[in-house]
C-alpha positions as CSV (number, residue, x, y, z in Angstrom):
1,X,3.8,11.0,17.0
2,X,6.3,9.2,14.7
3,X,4.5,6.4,14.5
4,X,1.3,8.7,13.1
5,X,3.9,10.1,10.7
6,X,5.0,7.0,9.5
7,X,1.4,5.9,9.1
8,X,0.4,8.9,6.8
9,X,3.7,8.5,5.1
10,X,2.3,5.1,4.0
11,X,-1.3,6.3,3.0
12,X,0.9,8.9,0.6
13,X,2.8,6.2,-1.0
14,X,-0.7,3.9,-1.3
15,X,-2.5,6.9,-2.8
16,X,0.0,7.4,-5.4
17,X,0.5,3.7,-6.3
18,X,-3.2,3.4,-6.2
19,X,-3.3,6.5,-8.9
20,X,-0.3,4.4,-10.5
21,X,-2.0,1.0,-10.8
22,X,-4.7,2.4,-13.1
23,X,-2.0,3.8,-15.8
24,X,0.0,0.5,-15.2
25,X,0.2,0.3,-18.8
26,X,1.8,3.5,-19.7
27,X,5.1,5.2,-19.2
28,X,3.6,7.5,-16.6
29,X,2.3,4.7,-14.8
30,X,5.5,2.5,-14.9
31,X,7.5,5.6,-13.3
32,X,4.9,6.0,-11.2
33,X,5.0,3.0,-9.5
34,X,9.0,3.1,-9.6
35,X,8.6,6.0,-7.4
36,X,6.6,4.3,-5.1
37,X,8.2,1.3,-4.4
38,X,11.4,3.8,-4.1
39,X,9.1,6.1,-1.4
40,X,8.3,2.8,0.1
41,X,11.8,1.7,0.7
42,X,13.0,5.2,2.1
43,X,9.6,5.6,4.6
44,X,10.2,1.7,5.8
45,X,14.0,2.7,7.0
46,X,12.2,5.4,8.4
47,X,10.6,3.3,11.6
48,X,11.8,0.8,13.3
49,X,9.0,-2.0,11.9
50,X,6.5,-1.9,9.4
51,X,4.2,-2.6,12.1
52,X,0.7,-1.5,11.9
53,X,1.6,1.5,10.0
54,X,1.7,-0.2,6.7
55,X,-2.3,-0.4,7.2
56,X,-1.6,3.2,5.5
57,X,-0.9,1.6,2.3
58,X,-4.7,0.0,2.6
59,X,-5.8,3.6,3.9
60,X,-4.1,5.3,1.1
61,X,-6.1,3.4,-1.7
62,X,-9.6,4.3,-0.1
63,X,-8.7,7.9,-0.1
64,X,-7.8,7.1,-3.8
65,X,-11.1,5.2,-4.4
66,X,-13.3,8.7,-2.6
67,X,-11.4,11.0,-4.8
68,X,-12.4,9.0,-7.8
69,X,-16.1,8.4,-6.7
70,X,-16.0,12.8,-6.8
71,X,-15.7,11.8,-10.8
72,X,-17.6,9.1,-12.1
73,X,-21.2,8.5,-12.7
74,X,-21.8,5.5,-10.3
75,X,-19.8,6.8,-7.2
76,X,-21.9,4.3,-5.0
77,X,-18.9,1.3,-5.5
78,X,-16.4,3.5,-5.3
79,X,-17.5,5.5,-1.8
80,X,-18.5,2.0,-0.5
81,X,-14.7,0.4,-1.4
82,X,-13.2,3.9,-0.4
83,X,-14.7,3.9,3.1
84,X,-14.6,0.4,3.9
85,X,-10.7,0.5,3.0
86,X,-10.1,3.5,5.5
87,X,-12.1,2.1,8.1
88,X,-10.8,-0.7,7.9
89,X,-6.9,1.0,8.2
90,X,-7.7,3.4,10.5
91,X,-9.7,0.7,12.6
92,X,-6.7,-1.8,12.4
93,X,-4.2,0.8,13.3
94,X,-6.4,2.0,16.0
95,X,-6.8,-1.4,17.7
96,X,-2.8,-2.2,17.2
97,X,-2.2,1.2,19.0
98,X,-4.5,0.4,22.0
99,X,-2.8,-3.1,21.5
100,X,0.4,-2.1,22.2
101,X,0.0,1.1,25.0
102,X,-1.8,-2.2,26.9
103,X,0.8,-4.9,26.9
104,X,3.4,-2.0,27.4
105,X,1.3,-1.5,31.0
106,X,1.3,-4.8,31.9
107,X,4.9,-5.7,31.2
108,X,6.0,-2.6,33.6
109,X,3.5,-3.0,36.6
């Protein structure tokens, strides 16, 4: 279950530095992605590794790129970047999890 948390933890922090890359340019956007590279030094001490949790950060951004689909005219790149980035995450993080439960299994029996 931590490792879950520590995965959403990291789709948080890619979220808001997604949000943050596109104000780069402005004060908001500067503290912005202070506060994430500060979030993503205090949720890396949180696990042991990065691991396959910091897929999140990939995650993060396509929930980013669906929200801003909900706004624009042409949504079509932005749904098609949004859930190829998720699957992609959620895919990758999938696969390491499976990964790891089966050389755990083998290295005990």
């Amino acid at each position: 279950m931590k490792r879950v948390s520590l995965f959403l933890a990291w789709v948080c922090v890619g979220a808001v530095l997604s949000y943050a890359w596109f104000y780069a340019v402005t004060p908001l956007g500067l503290a912005l992605i202070a506060l994430c590279l500060g979030a993503a030094s205090l949720v890396r001490r949180g696990g042991p590794s990065t691991g396959p949790e910091i897929l999140g950060l990939l995650a993060g951004a396509g929930a980013f790129s669906l929200l801003v689909a909900t706004n624009v005219d042409n949504e079509l790149p932005w749904v098609a970047a949004g859930v190829l980035f998720v699957a992609l995450a959620v895919g990758g993080y999938a696969a390491a999890l499976v990964s790891r439960r089966g050389s755990a299994g083998r290295a005990a029996g």
